[in-house]
Kinemage of the C-alpha trace (Angstrom):
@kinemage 1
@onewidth
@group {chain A} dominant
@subgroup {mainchain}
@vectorlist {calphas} color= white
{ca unk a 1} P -2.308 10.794 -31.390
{ca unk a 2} L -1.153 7.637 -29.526
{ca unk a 3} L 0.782 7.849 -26.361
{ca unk a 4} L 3.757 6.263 -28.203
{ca unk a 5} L 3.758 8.829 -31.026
{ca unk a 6} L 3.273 11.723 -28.030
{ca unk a 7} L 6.065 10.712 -25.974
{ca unk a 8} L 8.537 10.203 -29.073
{ca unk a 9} L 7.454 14.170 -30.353
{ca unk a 10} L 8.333 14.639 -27.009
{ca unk a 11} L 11.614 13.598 -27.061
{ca unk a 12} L 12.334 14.635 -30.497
{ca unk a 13} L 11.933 18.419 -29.452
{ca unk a 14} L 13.805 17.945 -26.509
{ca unk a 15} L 16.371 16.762 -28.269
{ca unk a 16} L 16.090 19.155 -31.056
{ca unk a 17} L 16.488 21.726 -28.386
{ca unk a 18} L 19.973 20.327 -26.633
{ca unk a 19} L 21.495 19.179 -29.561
{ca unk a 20} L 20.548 20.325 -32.439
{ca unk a 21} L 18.763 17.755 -35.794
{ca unk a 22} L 17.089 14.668 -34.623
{ca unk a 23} L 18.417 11.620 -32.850
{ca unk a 24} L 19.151 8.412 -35.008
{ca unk a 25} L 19.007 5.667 -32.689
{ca unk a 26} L 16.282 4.597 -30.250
{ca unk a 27} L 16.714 2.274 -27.290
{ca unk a 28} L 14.011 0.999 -24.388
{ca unk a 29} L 14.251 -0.824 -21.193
{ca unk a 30} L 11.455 -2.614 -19.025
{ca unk a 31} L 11.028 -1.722 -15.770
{ca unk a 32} L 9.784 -4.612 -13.474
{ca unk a 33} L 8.103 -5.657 -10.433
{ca unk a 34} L 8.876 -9.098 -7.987
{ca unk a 35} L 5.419 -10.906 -7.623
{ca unk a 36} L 7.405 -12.947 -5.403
{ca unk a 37} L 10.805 -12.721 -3.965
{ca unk a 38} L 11.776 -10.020 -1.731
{ca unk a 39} L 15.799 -10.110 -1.474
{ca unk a 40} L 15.741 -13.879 -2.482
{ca unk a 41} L 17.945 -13.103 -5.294
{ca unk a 42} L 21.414 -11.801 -3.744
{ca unk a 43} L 20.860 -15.258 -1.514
{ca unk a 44} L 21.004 -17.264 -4.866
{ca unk a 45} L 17.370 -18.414 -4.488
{ca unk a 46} L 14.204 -18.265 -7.026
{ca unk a 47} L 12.225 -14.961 -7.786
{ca unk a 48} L 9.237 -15.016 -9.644
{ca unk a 49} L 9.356 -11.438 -11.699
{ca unk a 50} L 7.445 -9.357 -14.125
{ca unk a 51} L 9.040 -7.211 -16.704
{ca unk a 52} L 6.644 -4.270 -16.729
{ca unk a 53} L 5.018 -1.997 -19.662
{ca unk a 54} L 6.401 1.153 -17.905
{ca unk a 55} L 10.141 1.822 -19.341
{ca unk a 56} L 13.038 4.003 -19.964
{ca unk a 57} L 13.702 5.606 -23.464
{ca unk a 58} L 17.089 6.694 -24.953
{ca unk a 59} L 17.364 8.398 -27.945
{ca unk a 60} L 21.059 8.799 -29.254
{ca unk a 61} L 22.847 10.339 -31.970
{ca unk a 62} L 26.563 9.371 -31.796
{ca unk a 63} L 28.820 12.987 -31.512
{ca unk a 64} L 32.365 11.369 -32.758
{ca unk a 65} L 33.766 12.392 -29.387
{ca unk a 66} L 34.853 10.927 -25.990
{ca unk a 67} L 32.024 12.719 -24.115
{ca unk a 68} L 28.334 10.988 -23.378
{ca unk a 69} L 26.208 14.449 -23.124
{ca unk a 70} L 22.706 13.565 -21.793
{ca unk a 71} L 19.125 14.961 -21.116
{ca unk a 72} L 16.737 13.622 -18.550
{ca unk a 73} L 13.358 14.764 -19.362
{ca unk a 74} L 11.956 13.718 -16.359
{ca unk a 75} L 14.441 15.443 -13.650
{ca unk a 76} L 14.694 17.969 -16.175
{ca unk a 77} L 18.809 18.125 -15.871
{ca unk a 78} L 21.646 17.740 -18.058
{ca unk a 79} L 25.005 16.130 -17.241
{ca unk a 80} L 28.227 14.114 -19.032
{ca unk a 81} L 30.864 12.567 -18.776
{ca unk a 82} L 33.892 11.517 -20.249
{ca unk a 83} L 34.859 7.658 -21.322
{ca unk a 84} L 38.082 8.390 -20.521
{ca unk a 85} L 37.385 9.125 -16.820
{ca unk a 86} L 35.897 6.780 -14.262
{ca unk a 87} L 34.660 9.540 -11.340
{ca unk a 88} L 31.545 9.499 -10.203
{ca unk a 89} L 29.337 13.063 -10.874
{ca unk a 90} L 28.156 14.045 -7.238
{ca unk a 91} L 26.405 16.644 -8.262
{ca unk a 92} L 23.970 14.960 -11.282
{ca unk a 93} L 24.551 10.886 -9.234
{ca unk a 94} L 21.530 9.619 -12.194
{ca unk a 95} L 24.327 9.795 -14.717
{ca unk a 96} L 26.348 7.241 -12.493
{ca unk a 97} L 24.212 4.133 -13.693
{ca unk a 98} L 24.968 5.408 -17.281
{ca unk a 99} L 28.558 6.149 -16.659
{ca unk a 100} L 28.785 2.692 -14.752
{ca unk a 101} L 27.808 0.508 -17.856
{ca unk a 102} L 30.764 2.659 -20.285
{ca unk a 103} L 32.968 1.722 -17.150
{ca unk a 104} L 32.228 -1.790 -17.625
{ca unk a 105} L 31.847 -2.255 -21.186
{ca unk a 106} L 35.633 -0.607 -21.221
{ca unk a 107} L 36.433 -3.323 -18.932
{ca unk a 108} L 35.228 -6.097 -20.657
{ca unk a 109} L 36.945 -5.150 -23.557
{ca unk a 110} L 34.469 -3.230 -25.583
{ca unk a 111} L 34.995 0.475 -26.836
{ca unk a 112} L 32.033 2.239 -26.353
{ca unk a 113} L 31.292 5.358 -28.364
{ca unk a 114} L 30.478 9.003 -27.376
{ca unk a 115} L 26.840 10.066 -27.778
{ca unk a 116} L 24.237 12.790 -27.367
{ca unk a 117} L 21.020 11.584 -26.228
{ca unk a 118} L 17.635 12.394 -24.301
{ca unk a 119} L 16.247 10.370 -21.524
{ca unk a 120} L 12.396 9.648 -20.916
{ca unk a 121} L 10.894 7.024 -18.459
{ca unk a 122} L 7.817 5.982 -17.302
{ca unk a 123} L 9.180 3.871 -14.610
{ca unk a 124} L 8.407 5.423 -11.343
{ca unk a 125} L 12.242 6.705 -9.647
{ca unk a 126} L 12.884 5.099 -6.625
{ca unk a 127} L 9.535 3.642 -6.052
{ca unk a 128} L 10.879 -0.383 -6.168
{ca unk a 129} L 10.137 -0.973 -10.121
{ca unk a 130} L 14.091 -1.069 -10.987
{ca unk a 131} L 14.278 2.165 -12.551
{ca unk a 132} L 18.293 2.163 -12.293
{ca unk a 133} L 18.291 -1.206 -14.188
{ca unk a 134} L 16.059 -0.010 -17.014
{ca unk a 135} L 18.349 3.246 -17.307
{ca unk a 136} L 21.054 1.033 -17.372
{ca unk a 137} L 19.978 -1.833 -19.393
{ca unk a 138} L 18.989 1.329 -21.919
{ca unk a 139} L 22.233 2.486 -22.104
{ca unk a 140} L 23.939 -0.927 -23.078
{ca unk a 141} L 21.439 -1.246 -25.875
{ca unk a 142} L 22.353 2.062 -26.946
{ca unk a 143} L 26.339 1.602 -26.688
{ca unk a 144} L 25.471 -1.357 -28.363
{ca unk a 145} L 24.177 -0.138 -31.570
{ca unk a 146} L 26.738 3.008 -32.060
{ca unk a 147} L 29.371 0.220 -31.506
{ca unk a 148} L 27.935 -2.198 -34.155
{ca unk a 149} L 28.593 -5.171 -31.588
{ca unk a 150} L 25.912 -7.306 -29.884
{ca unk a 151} L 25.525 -8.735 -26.076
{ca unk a 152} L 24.052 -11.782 -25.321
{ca unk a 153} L 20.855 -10.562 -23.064
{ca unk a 154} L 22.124 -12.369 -20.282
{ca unk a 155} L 25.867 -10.667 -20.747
{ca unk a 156} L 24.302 -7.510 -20.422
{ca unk a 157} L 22.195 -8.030 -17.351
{ca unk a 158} L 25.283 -8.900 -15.630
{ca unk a 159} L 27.814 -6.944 -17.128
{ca unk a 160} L 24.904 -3.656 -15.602
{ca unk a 161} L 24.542 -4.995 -12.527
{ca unk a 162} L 28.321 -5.153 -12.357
{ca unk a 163} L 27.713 -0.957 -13.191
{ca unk a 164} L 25.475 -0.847 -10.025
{ca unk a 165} L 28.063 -2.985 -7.616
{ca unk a 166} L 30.893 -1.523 -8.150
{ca unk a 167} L 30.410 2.019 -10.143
{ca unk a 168} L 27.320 3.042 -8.535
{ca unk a 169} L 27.931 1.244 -5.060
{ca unk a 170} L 24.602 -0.970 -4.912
{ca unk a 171} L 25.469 -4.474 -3.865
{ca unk a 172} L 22.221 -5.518 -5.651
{ca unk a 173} L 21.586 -9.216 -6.852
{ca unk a 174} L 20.728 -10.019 -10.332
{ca unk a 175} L 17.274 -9.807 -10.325
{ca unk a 176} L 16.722 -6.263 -12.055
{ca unk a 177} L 19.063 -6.562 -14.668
{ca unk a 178} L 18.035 -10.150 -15.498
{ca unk a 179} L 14.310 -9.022 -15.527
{ca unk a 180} L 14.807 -5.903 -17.873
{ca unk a 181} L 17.208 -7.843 -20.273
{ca unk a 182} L 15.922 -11.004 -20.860
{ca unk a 183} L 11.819 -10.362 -20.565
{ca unk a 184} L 9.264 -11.693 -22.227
{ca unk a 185} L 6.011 -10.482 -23.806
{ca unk a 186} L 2.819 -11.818 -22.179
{ca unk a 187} L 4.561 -13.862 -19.164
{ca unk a 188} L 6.538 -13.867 -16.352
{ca unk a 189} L 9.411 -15.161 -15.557
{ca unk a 190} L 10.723 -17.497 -13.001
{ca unk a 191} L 14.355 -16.271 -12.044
{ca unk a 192} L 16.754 -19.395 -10.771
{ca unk a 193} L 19.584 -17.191 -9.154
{ca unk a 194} L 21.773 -19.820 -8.625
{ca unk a 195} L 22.188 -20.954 -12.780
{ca unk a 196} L 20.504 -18.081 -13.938
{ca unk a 197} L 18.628 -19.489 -15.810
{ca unk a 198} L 14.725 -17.648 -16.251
{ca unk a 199} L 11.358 -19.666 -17.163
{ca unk a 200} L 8.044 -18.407 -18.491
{ca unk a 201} L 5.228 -18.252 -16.209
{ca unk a 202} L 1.761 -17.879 -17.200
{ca unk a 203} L -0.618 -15.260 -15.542
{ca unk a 204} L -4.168 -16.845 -15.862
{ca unk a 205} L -6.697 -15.031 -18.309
{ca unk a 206} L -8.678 -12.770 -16.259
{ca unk a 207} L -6.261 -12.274 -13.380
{ca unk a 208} L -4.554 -8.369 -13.375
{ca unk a 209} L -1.587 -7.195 -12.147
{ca unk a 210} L -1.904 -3.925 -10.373
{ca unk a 211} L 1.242 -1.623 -9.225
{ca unk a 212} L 0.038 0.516 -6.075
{ca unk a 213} L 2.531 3.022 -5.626
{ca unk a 214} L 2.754 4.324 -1.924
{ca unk a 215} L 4.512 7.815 -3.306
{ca unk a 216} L 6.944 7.170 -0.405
{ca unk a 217} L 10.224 7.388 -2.012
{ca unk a 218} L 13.018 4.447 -1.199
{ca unk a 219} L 16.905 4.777 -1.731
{ca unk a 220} L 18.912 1.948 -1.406
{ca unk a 221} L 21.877 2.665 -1.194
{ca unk a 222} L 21.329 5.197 2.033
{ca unk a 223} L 19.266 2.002 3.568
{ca unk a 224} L 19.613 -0.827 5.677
{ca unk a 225} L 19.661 -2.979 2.388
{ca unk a 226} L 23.300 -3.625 2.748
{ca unk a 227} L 22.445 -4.710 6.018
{ca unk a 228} L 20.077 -7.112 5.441
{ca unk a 229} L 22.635 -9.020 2.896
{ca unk a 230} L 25.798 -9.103 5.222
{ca unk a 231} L 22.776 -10.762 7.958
{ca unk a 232} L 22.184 -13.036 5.715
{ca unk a 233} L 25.909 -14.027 4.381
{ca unk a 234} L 26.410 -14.306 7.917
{ca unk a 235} L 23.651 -16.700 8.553
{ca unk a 236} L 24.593 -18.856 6.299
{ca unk a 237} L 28.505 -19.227 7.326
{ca unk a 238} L 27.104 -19.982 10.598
{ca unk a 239} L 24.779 -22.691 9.130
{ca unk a 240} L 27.864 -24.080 7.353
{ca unk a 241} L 26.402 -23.086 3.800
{ca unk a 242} L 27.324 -21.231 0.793
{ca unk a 243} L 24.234 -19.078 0.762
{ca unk a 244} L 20.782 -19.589 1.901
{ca unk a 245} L 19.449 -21.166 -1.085
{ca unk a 246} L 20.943 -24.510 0.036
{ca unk a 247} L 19.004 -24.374 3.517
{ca unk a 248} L 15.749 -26.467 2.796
{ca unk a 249} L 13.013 -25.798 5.236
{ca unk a 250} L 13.583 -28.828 6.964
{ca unk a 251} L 16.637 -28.334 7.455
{ca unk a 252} L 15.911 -24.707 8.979
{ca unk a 253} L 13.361 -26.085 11.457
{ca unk a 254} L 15.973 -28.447 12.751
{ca unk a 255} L 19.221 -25.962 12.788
{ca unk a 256} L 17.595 -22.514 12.795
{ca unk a 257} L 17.733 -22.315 16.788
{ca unk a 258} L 21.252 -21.680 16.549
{ca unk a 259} L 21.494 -18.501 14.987
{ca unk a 260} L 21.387 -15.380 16.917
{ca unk a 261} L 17.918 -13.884 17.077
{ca unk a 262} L 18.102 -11.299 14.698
{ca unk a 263} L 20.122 -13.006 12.002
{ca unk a 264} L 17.652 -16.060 12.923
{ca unk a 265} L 14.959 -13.885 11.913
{ca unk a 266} L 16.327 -12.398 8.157
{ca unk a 267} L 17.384 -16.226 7.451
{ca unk a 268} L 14.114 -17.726 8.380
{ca unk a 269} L 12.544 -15.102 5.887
{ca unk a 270} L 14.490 -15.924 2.593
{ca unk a 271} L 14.255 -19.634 3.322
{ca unk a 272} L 10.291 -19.304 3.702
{ca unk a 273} L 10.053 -16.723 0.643
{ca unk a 274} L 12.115 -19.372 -1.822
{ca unk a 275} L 9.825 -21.614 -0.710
{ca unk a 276} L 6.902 -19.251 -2.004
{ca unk a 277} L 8.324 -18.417 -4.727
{ca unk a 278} L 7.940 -21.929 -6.357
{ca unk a 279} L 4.542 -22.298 -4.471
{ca unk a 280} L 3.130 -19.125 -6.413
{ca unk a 281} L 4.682 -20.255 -10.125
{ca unk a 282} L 2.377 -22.817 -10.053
{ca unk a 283} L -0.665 -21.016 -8.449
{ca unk a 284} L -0.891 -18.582 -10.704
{ca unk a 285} L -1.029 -20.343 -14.074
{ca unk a 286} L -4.357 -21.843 -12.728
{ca unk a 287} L -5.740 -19.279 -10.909
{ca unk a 288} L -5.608 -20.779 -7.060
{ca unk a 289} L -6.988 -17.904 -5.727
{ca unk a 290} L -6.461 -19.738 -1.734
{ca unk a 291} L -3.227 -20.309 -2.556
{ca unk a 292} L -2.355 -16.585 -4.427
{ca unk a 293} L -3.874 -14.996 -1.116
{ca unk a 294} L -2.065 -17.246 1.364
{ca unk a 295} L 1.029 -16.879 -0.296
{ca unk a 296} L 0.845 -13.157 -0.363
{ca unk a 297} L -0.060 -12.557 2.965
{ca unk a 298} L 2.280 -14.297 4.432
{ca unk a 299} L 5.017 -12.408 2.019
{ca unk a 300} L 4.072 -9.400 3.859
{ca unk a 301} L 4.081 -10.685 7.482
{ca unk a 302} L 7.466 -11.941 6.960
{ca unk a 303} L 8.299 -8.625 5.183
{ca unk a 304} L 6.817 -6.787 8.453
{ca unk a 305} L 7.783 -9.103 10.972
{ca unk a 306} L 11.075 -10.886 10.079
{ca unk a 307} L 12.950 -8.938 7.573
{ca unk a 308} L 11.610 -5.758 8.790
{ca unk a 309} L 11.504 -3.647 5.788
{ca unk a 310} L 8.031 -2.258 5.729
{ca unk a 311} L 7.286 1.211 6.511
{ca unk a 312} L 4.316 2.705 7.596
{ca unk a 313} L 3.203 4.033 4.240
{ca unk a 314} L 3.578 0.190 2.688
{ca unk a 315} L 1.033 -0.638 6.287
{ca unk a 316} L -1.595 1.652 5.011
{ca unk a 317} L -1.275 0.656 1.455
{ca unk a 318} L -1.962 -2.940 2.297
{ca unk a 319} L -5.002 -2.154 4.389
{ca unk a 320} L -5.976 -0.546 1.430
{ca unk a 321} L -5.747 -2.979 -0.781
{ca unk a 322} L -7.062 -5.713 0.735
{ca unk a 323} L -10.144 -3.801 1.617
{ca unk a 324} L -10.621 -3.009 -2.094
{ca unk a 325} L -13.208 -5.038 -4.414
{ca unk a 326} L -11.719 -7.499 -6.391
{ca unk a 327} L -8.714 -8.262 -4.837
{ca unk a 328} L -7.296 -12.099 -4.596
{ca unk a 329} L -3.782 -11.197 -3.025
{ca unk a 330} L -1.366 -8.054 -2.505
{ca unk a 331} L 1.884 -7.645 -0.875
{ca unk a 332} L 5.474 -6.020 -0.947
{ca unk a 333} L 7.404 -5.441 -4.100
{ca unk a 334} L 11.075 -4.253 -4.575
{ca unk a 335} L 13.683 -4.210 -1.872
{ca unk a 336} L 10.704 -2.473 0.306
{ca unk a 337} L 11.125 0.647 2.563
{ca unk a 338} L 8.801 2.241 0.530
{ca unk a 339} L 7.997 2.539 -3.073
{ca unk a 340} L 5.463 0.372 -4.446
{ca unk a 341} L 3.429 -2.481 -3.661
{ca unk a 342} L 1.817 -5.263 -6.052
{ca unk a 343} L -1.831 -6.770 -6.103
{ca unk a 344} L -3.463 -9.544 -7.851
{ca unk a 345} L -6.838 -8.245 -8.845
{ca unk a 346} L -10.010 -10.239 -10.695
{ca unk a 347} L -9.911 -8.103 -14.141
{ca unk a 348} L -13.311 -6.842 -14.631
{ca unk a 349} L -12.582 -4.688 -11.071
{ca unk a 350} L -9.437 -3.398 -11.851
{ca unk a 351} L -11.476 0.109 -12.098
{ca unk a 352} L -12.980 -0.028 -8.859
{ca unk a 353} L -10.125 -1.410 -7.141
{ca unk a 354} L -8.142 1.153 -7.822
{ca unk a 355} L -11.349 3.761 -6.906
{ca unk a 356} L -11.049 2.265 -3.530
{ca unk a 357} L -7.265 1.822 -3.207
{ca unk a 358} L -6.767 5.605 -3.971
{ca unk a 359} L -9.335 6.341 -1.432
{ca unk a 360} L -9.068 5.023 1.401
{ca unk a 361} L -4.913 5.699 1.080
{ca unk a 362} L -5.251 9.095 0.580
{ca unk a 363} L -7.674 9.501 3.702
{ca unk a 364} L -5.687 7.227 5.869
{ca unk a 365} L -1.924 8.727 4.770
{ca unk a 366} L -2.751 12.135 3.187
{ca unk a 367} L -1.123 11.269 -0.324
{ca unk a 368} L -2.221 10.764 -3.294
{ca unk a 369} L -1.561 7.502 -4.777
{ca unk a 370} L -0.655 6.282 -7.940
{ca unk a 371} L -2.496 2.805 -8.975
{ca unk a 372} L -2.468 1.305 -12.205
{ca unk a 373} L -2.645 -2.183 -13.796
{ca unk a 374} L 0.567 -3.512 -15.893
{ca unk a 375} L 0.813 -6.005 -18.539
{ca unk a 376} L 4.166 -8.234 -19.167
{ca unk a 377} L 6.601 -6.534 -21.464
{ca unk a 378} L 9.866 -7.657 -23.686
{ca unk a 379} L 13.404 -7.100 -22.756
{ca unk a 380} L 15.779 -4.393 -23.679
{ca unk a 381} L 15.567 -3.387 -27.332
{ca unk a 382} L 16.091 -1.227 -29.933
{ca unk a 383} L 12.869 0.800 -30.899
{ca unk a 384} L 12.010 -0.135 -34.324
C-alpha cells in the first residue's frame, strides 16, 4: 500500500470516528523551505524558495451549520469555532490560523461555509518549513470548494497571510503564503517581494535538496522576530528609504556608518542576503558548486553574526553538515532560532550524508535528528 493510500485510510477512520460517514472534499498545502532569503521578504526584497513535498491535508464534509468542528491528527486534539465569532481559542491557539482565514474571507466579502474536517501534515510544526501557511493555505482551498467560488492563487496567499497578521498576531512577510499558493512542480521559485511577482528556478540534475531538522522547536511569535523587523523599518527611515530593498550595496558601503551599531548590523544583513539571493538563482541552474558554497556560508555568518538568530542547536547542525560527504553548501532556513536547516547535497550521497549528519548531531547535541531529501512540489490544491 502506498504512503498516499496509507495516510488517506488514515484520515478516513479518523474521520469516520469524529464525525460519522466519510469526508467529501479533500484539500493539500505545500510546506516550504527558503534556499535563500532569511527575513528578506517583510523588507520587500527577493527570496529564492522551495515549495516542499511535505504538506498539510484537510478533509471536509460541509455540516450546514455556522460551526468549523476540526480534528488534528497529529496533536491529536479537537477544537471549533464559530463564523460568527472572531475570538481567538487560547486553549487549542492551532485553530487560530484556521479561524484567521474564515475571519478574512468574511472580510473580503466571501461567506464561508461551516465544515467538519480532519487535519494531517507532514510538515514538521514549528521547525521553519511554514507549517501555519500550509494549514492555512489548506483551509482557503477548502472554504473554497464548499463555497463554489475560486481565489486567484496569489489572492489567497495574501488574503492568509492577512489571517497570520492580524488574527493570529504574526507580522510575517509574504513569503510562506506566496510559496504554498502559487508553487510549482519540479522548480523553485524566485519571490520579488516588492511586485510579487514569483519566477521558476531550475535545480540542476543531480543536485539534492536536503531538510536537516535540528528538533529544536522555534515560535515566532514569542521571539525576537518582531524585533528584528521594527530594526529594520527603522534602518531604513534613517537611511531615508521606504524599505531596505531600495538600499543597493553601494549605496550601504557609503551611508551604512550612520546607523547605530545594532540596527547597522540587521540592515547590513538583508542588503547582503538580497544580494545573494539573485547571486544563487543563477548558480544553481548550472551547478556552480564555488559559488552555491560561498553563497551559503556566508548566509550563515551573517545569520550568526549580524542578524543574530542562530542558536546553538542550528551551530552544531552546520558543523554537521558540512563535515558530511557530499555536501556543496548548507545554511539557515526559516526565520531561524531553531527549526530546520537546508543543504545542497551531490545526489548519489544523499544516503550517506544523512548517515553522517544524524551522527555526528546526535553525539555532539544528544538529539536525534530528522534528515531527509525534498523534491519541489505544486501549490495549494484540491486532492483529486
Amino acid at each position: 500500500m502506498s504512503n498516499q493510500l496509507q495516510r488517506r485510510n488514515q484520515i478516513t477512520e479518523a474521520f469516520q470516528t469524529r464525525f460519522g460517514g466519510t469526508p467529501e472534499h479533500w484539500c493539500r498545502a505545500p510546506g516550504r523551505v527558503d534556499l535563500m532569503g532569511s527575513h528578506t521578504d517583510y523588507n520587500l526584497g527577493a527570496v529564492l524558495t522551495l515549495p516542499i513535498d511535505r504538506d498539510t491535508w484537510i478533509a471536509a464534509r460541509p455540516n450546514h451549520s455556522r460551526e468549523v468542528r476540526l480534528h488534528s491528527l497529529n496533536l491529536d486534539a479537537d477544537a471549533s469555532f464559530s463564523l460568527n465569532s472572531n475570538t481567538r481559542n487560547a486553549d487549542q491557539p492551532w485553530i487560530d490560523y484556521v479561524h484567521g482565514v474564515a475571519v478574512m474571507l468574511q472580510e473580503a466579502g466571501r461567506a464561508p461555509d461551516g465544515f467538519d474536517g480532519v487535519i494531517h501534515s507532514t510538515v514538521p510544526l514549528c521547525s521553519g518549513l511554514s507549517s501555519s501557511a500550509a494549514l492555512e493555505c489548506a483551509a482557503a482551498t477548502v472554504f473554497e470548494e464548499l463555497g463554489g467560488w475560486h481565489l486567484q492563487p496569489l489572492q489567497k496567499a495574501l488574503l492568509c497571510q492577512r489571517a497570520e497578521n492580524r488574527f493570529v498576531g504574526v507580522n510575517c512577510g509574504i513569503l510562506d503564503q506566496f510559496t504554498s499558493c502559487m508553487g510549482q512542480e519540479g522548480c523553485a521559485l524566485l519571490l520579488d517581494c516588492r511586485d510579487l511577482s514569483g519566477n521558476p528556478v531550475a535545480i540542476a540534475k543531480g543536485l539534492r535538496v536536503v531538510i536537516c531538522d535540528t528538533k529544536s522547536k522555534r515560535e515566532l511569535a514569542g521571539t525576537e522576530y518582531g524585533e528584528r523587523r521594527a530594526q529594520c523599518e527603522a534602518g531604513a527611515k534613517m537611511l531615508g528609504v521606504a524599505d531596505l530593498r531600495a538600499v543597493t550595496l553601494a549605496q550601504w558601503h557609503t551611508h551604512g556608518h550612520q546607523l547605530p551599531p545594532l540596527v547597522g548590523k540587521r540592515c547590513r544583513f538583508i542588503i547582503e542576503e538580497h544580494a545573494r539571493v539573485l547571486a544563487l538563482a543563477e548558480a544553481l541552474p548550472v551547478k556552480d558548486r564555488v559559488a552555491i558554497h560561498q553563497l551559503t556560508t556566508a548566509s550563515f555568518d551573517g545569520a550568526c553574526n549580524l542578524y543574530e538568530i542562530v542558536s546553538p542547536a542550528m551551530r552544531v547542525m552546520m558543523n554537521a553538515m558540512l563535515a558530511a560527504p557530499g555536501v556543496i553548501g548548507a545554511r539557515q532556513a526559516g526565520a531561524g532560532f531553531g527549526g530546520c536547516m537546508v543543504a545542497f547535497v551531490e545526489e548519489p550521497q544523499v544516503d550517506d550524508f544523512a548517515a553522517v549528519v544524524s551522527k555526528r548531531y546526535l553525539e555532539a547535541s544528544g538529539i536525534q535528528a530528522e534528515i531527509y531529501p525534498v523534491t519541489a512540489a505544486a501549490g495549494a490544491g484540491v486532492i483529486r
